[in-house]
C-alpha positions in Angstrom: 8.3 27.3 -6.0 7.2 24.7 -8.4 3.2 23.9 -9.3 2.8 20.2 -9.1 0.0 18.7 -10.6 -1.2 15.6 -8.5 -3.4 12.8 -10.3 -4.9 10.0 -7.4 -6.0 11.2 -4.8 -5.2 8.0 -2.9 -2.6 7.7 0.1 0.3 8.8 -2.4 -1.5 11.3 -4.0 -2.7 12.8 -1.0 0.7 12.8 1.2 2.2 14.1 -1.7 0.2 16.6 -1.4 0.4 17.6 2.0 4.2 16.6 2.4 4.7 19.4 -0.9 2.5 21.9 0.5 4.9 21.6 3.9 7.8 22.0 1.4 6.4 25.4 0.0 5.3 24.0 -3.4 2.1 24.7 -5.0 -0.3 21.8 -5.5 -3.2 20.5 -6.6 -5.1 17.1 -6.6 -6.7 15.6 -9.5 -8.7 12.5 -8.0 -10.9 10.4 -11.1 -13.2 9.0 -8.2 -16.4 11.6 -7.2 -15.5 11.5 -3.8 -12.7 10.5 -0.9 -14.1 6.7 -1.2 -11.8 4.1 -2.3 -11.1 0.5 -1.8 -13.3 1.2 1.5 -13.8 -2.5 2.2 -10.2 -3.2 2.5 -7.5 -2.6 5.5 -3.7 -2.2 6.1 -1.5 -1.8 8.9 1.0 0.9 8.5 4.6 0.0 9.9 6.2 2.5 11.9 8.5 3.7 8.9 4.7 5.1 7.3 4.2 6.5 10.6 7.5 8.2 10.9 6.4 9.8 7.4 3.3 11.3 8.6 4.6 12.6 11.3 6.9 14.7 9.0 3.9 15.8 7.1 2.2 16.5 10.7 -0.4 14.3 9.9 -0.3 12.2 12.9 -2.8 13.3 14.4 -5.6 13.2 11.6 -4.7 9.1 11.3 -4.2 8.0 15.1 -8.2 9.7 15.3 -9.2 6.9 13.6 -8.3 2.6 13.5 -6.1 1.4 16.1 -3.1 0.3 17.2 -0.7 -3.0 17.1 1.7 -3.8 19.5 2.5 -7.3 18.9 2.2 -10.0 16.2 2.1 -13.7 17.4 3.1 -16.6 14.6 1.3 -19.8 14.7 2.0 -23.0 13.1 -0.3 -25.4 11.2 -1.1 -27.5 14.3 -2.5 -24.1 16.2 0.6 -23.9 18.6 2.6 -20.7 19.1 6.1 -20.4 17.5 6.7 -16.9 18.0 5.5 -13.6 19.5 7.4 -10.3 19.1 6.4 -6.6 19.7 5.6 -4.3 16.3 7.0 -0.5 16.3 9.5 1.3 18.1 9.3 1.1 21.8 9.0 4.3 24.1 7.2 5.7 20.9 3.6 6.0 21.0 3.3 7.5 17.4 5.4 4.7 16.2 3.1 1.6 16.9 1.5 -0.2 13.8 -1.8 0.6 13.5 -4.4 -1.1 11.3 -6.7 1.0 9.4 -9.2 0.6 6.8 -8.5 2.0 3.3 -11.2 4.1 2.7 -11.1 5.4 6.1 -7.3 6.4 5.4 -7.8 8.0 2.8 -10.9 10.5 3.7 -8.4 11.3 6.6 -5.8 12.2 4.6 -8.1 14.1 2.3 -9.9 15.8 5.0 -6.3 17.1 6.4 -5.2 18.3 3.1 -8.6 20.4 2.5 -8.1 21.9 5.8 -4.6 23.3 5.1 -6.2 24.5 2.0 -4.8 22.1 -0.9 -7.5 21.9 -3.8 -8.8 18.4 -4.4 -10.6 18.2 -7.6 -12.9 15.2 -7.6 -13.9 13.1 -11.1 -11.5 14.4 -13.2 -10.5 12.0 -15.4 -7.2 12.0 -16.7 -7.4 11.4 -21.1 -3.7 12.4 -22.2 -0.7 14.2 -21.0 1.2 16.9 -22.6 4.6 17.9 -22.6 5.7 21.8 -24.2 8.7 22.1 -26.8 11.9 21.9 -24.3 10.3 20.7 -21.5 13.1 19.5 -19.6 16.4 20.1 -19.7 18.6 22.5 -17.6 18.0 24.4 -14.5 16.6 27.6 -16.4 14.8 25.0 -19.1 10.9 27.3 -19.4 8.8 23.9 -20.6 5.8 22.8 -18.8 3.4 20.1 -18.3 -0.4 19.7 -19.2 -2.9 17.4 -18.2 -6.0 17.4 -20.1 -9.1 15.4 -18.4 -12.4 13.6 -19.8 -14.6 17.1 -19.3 -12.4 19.1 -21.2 -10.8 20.8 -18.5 -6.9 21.1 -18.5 -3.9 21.9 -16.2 -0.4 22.8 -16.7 2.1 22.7 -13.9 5.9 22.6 -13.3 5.8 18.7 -12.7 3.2 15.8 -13.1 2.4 13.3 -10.3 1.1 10.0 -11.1 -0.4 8.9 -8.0 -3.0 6.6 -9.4 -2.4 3.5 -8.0 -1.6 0.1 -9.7 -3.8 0.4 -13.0 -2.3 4.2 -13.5 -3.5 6.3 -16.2 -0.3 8.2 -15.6 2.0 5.0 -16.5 -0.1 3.9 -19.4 0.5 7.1 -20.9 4.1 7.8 -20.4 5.2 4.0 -20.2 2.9 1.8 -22.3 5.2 -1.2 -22.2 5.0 -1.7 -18.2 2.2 -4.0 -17.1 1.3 -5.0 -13.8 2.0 -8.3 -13.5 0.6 -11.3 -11.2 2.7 -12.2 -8.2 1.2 -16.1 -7.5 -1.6 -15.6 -5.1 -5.3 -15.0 -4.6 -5.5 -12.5 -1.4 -9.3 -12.8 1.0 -10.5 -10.3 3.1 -13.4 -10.5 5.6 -14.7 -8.6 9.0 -16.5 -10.5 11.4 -18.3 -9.6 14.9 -19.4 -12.9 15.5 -16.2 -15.1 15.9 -14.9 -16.0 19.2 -11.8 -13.9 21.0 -9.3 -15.7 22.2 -7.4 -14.2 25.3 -4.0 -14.9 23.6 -4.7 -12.5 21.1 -6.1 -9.3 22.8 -7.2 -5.9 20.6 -3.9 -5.2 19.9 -1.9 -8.4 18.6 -2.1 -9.5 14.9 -2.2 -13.3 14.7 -0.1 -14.5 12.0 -1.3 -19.0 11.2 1.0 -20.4 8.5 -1.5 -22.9 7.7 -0.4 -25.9 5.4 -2.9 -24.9 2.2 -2.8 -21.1 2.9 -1.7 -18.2 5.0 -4.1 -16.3 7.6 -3.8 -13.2 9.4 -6.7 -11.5 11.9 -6.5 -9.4 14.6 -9.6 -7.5 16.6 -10.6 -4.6 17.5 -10.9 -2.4 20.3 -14.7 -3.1 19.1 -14.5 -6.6 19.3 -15.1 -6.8 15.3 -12.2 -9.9 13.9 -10.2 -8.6 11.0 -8.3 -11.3 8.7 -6.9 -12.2 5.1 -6.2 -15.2 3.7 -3.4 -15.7 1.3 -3.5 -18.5 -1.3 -1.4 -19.6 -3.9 -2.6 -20.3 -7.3 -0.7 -20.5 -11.0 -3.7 -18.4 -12.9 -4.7 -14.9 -11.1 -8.5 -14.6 -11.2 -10.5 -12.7 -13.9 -12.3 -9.7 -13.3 -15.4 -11.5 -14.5 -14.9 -14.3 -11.9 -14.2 -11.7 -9.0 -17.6 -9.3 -10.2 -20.0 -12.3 -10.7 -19.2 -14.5 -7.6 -22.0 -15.0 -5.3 -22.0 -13.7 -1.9 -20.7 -16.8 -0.1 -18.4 -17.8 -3.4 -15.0 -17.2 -1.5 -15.7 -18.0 2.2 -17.4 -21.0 0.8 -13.8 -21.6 -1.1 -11.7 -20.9 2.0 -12.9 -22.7 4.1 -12.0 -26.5 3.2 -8.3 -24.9 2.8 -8.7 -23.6 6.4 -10.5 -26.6 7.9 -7.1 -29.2 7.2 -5.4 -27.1 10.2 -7.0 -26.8 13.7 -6.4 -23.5 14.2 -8.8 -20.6 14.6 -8.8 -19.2 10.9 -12.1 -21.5 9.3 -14.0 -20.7 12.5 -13.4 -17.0 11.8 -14.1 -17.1 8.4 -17.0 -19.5 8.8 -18.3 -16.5 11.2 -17.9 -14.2 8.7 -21.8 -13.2 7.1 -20.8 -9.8 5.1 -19.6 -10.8 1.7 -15.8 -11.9 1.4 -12.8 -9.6 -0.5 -10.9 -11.2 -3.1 -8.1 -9.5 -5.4 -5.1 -11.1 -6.8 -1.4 -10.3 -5.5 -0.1 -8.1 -8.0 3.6 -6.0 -9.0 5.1 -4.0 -11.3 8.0 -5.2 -12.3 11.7 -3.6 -10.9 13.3 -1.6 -13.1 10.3 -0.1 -14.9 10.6 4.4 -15.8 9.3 6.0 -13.2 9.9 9.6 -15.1 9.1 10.8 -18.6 9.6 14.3 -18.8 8.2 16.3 -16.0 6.3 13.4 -15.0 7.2 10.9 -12.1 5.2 8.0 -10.7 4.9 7.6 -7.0 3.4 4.5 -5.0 2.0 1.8 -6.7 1.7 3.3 -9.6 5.7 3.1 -9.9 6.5 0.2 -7.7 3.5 -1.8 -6.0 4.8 -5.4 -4.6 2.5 -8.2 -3.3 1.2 -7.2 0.1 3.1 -10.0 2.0 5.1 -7.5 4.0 2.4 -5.2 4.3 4.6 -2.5 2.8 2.5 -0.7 0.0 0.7 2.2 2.0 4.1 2.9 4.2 6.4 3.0 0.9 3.9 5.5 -0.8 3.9 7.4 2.3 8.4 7.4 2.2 7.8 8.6 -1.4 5.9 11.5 -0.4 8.5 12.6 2.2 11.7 12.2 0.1 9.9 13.7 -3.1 9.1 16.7 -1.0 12.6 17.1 0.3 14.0 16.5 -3.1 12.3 19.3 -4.5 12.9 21.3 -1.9 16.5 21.4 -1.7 18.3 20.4 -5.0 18.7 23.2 -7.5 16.5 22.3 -10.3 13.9 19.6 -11.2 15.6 17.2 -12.7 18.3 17.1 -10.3 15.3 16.8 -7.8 13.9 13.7 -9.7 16.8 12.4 -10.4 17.6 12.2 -6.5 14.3 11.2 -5.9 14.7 8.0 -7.8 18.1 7.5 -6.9 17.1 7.5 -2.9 14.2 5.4 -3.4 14.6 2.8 -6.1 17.0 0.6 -4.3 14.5 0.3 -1.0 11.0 0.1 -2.7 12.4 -2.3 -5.3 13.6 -4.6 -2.8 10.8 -4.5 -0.9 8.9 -5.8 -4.0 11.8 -8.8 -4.4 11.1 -9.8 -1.0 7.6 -9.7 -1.2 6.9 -11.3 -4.8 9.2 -14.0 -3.4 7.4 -14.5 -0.2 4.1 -14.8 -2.2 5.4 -16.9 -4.9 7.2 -19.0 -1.8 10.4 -19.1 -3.2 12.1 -19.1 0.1 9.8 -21.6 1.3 9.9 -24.7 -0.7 7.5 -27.6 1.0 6.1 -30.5 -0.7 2.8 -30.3 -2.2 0.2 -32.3 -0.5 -1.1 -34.4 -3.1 -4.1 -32.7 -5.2 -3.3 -29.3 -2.9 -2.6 -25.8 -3.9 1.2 -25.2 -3.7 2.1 -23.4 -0.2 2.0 -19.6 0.1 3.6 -19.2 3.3 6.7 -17.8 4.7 8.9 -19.9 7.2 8.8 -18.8 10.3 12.2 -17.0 10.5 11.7 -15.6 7.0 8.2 -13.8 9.1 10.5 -12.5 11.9 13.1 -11.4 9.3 10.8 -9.5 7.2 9.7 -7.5 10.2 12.9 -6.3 10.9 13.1 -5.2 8.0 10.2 -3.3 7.8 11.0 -1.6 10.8 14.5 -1.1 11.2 15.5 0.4 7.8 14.6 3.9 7.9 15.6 6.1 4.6 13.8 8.9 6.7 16.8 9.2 9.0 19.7 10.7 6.8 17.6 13.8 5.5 16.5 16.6 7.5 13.3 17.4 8.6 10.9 18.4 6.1 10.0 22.3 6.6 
């Protein structure tokens, strides 16, 4: 039995957790942020290969309690007429539907599951510096450890070091200095709304994808009758971090809005209904081929391969890492062999996920004419949509492994 030491306490973080426990390994959690609360305006659909991966952690149950399901997406064009409708997850499946769930909410679930089958979660430690011991890795009967040492003082040494921390990782800047996040061509908007108009084509269940002609749209509604959406914009600079903290309340819906208003679909009378104050963050990747391991350290999730969110892939990826990791270190006969397999199973999927999504956000596969003084396109085709879906859901890397525990 191996003690892992997990740092992020985010969706990776905290399946890895559970997924390891399920595995027989000791673990614990070493989250910087005081409590489960993270990213708690945003939302994500998980795709039923993230759903298939909690179910092998048994953690269905703890996330169907809370969002809700998708069934169906429908693909509109820039003049507000239908090109496409198609179902989402695996029929005959009820466990296997998309389901959209916000962030925050996600992740308090997770946490709460873990705490209840009794995996520590340490909040606001802060990780300052990693340390490896003299002959640290090596073969099968090498003794070395790992220690993390946090802002407080405090300190932890384990058999293996999880960096779970998410796209800025402490973790990565630590054992791989050189790898920076880099910026994948587009400004992404977020915004809730109960005060925009349901159309009956949509229902509560169906996402409505608008490949508008200045900038991409998604919303969808809840059982609650509160309008979800994103907007996806293309732009050659990503945004500061002084521009995103020191707009004004109304800065980006004001923004959006003439970009949404040269189509006559639905999206500008959403966002126009939209009174809380608007999401903004930049589409962002690491690049492929960056380490993932340095001595008994490994990155997981975004902190070793986050893509764009174009296919909506980020939280279900995490979620196959923490699966495969776990069955890694539960069958192969020493650690590295285990991370070695680990990285050898998931590189080729994860990294062509952020190909395909870095190209769909740069729209590289969708080369249009520029209107003239307009933003460049940032939209997929319509067969390049359909296309990505299957492949979200019909790859599965969950299927030629065994069962975990």
């Amino acid at each position: 039995m191996a003690r892992v030491l997990v740092v992020g306490g985010g969706i990776a973080g905290t399946a890895a957790a559970l997924a390891l426990r399920k595995a027989g390994q000791e673990v614990t959690v070493y989250e910087a942020h005081p409590d489960s609360a993270e990213d708690v305006g945003a939302f994500l659909a998980l795709a039923s290969n993230g759903l298939r991966a909690l179910a092998q952690i048994d953690a269905s149950d703890a996330v169907n309690s809370i969002g809700f399901p998708l069934t169906s997406m429908r693909v509109v064009d820039a003049t507000g007429a239908d090109t496409a409708r198609v179902p989402l997850g695996e029929a005959g499946d009820p466990l296997l539907r998309y389901r959209c769930l916000r962030r925050g909410e996600l992740n308090a679930a997770l946490q709460a599951e873990a705490a209840r089958r009794g995996v520590e979660i340490v909040h606001g430690a802060c990780l300052t510096s990693v340390e490896h011991a003299p002959d640290s890795v090596g073969g099968p009967d090498a003794p070395g450890a790992v220690t993390a040492h946090f802002a407080d003082g405090g300190a932890a040494t384990g058999d293996l070091l999880l960096g779970a921390d998410g796209l800025n990782s402490t973790v990565r800047r630590l054992t791989a200095p050189a790898v920076r996040p880099r910026y994948a061509g587009q400004h992404v908007f977020y915004g809730y709304t109960a005060d925009a108009p349901v159309s009956d084509v949509d229902g509560t269940a169906c996402i409505t994808m608008t490949l508008g002609s200045a900038a991409g749209f998604g919303h969808l509604t809840s059982p609650e009758g509160e309008t979800y959406w994103f907007a996806r914009v293309g732009a050659d600079a990503p945004l500061t971090a002084d521009e995103i903290t020191h707009a004004g309340p109304g800065h980006w819906r004001d923004l959006l809005l003439p970009l949404l208003r040269a189509d006559p679909t639905a999206a500008a009378g959403i966002v126009a209904a939209t009174k809380a104050p608007v999401l903004v963050t930049n589409a962002t990747e690491i690049p492929n081929g960056a380490p993932w391991r340095s001595g008994r350290t490994l990155l997981i999730g975004d902190a070793a391969h986050a893509a764009s969110p174009a296919t909506g892939q980020g939280a279900s990826m995490a979620l196959e890492d923490a699966v495969i990791l776990a069955k890694c270190l539960r069958d192969a006969p020493d650690l590295e062999s285990a991370l070695a397999l680990h990285e050898a199973l998931r590189r080729p999927r994860v990294e062509h996920n952020t190909t395909v999504s870095g190209n769909i956000s740069r729209g590289v596969h969708t080369p249009r004419p520029r209107p003239s003084g307009g933003p460049p396109p940032a939209r997929p085709a319509d067969d390049e949509l359909i296309g990505q879906l299957d492949w979200n859901t019909s790859l599965d890397p969950l299927d030629h492994r065994d069962h975990l525990g």
